[in-house]
ZAMI-625139 format. One line per 8 residues: number of its first residue (from 0); their letters; for each residue x, y negated, z negated of C-alpha. Coordinates in Angstrom, 1 decimal. Each point is the difference from the previous one (the first is absolute). Layout:
N
NUM = A = X/Y/Z | ... $
This chain:
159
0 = XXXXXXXX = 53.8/-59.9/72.6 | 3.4/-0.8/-1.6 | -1.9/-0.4/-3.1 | -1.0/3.9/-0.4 | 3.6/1.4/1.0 | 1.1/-2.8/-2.6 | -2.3/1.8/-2.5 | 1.2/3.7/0.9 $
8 = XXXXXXXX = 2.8/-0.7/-0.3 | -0.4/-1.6/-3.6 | -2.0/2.7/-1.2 | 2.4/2.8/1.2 | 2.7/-1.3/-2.3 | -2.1/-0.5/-3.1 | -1.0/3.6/1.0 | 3.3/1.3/-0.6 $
16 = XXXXXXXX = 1.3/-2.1/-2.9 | -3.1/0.9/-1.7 | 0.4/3.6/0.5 | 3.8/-0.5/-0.2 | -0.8/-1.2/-3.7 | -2.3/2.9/-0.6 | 2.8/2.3/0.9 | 2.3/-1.5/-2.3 $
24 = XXXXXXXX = -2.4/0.0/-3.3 | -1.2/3.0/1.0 | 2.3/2.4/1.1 | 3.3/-1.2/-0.7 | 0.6/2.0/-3.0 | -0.1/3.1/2.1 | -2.9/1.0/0.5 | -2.0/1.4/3.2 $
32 = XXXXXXXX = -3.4/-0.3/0.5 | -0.8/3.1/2.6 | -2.8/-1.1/2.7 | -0.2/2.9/2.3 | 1.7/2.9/-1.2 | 3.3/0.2/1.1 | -0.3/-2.2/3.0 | -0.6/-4.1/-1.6 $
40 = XXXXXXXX = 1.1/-0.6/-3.4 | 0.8/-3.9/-1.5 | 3.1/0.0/-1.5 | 2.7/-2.8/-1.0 | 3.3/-0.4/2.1 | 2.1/-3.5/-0.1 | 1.5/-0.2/3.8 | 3.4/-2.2/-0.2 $
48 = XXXXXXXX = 0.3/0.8/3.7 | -2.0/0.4/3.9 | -2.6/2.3/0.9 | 0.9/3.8/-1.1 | 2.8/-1.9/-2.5 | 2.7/-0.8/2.7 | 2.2/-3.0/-0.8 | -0.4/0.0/-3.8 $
56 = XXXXXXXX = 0.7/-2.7/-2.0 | 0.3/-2.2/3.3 | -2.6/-3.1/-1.2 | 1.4/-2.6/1.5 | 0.3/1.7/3.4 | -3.7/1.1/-0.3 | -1.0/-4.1/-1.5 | 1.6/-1.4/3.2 $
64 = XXXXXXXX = -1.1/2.5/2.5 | -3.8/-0.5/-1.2 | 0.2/-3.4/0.2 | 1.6/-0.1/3.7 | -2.7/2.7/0.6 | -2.8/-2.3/-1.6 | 1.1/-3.2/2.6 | 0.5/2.0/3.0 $
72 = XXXXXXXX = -3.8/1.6/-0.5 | -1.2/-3.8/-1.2 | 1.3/-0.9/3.5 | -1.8/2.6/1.7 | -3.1/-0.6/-2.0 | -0.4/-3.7/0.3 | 1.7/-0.3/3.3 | -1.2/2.1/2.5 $
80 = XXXXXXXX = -3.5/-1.3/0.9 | -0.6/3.4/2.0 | -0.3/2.6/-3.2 | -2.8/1.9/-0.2 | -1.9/1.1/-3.2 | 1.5/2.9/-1.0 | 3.4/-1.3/1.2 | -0.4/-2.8/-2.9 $
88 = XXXXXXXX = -1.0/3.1/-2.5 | 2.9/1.4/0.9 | 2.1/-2.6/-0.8 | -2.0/-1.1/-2.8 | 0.3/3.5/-1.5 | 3.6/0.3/0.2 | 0.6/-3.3/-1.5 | -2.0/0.7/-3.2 $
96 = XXXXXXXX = 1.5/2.8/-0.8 | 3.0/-1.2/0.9 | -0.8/-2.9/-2.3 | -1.2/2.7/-2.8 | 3.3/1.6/-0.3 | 2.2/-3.1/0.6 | -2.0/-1.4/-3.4 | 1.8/3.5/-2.0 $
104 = XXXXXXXX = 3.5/-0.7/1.4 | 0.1/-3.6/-1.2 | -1.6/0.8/-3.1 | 0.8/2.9/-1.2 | 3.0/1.5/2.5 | -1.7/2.8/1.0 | -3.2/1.2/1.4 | -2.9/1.9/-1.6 $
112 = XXXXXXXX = -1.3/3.1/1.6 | -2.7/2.0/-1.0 | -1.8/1.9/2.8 | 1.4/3.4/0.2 | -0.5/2.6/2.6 | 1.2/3.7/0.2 | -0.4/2.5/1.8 | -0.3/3.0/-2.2 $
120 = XXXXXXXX = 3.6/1.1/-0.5 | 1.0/-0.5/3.6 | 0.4/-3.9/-0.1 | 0.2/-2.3/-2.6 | -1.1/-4.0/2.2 | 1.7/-2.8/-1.9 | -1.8/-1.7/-2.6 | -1.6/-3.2/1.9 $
128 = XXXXXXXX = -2.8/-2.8/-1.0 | -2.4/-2.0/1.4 | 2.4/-2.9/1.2 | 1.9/3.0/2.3 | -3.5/1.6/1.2 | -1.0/-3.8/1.1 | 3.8/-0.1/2.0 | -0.7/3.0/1.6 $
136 = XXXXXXXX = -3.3/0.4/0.9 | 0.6/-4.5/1.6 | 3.2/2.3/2.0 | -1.9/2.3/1.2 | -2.9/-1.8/1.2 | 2.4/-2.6/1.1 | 1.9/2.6/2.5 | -3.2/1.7/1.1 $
144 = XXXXXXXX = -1.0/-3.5/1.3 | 3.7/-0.5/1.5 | 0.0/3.3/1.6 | -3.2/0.1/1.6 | 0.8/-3.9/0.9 | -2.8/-1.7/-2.0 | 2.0/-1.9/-2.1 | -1.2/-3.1/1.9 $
152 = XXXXXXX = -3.3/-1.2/1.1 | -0.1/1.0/3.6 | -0.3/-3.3/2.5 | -2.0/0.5/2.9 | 2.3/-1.1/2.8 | -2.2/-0.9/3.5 | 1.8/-0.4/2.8 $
């Protein structure tokens, strides 16, 4: 079972560099490419900092808390024999795309972001990519299962 969360999580890096390196030969001479109107357009933004651009030019900071981040969900992964499925996407999720942007810090000291949302002229989302949509879509699945306490593989408990 190992084997396919292994492979997920292999494929959602290669997803983003691969669409990270589309970004950058297409679109980083300024250009837009417009998908729905005025809601999704691509567009080319280097991120030297966190999500919505806090802590910029913090690299190091951002290298070291990824890798804690990485061993402390490696842990949890390999570890704890209760997991269920979708806790092990969750985790799994998180640490590819954590993976995906950790490979643009080392290599190139900032992040590529392409995915950009607005809302008309009410609000303009920060410019994300595919490494963030894998973090935050492994969070939230990861606290749903937390919150509704299905994190674990329940244990039937006869007394």
């Amino acid at each position: 079972m190992n084997i396919i969360f292994g492979f997920i999580f292999v494929l959602s890096i290669i997803l983003d560099q691969v669409t990270k390196v589309w970004a950058t030969n297409t679109l980083r001479d300024g250009s837009e490419i417009k998908i729905i109107d005025e809601f999704f357009r691509l567009s080319y933004v280097e991120n030297r900092g966190a999500a919505f651009g806090m802590l910029q030019n913090k690299i190091w900071f951002f290298v070291l808390v990824t890798i804690i981040m990485l061993v402390i969900l490696a842990y949890i992964f390999f570890v704890n024999k209760n997991l269920n499925i979708l806790s092990k996407l969750s985790l799994t999720l998180i640490a590819g795309g954590a993976i995906g942007n950790f490979i643009d810090r080392v290599r190139l000291g900032y992040v590529v972001d392409f995915l950009d949302v607005r809302f008309g002229s009410f609000y303009d989302f920060p410019v994300f990519n595919v490494a963030d949509s894998f973090v935050v879509c492994g969070t939230i699945l990861l606290m749903i299962l937390v919150f509704s306490n299905k994190f674990e593989k329940s244990e039937n408990i006869n007394e």
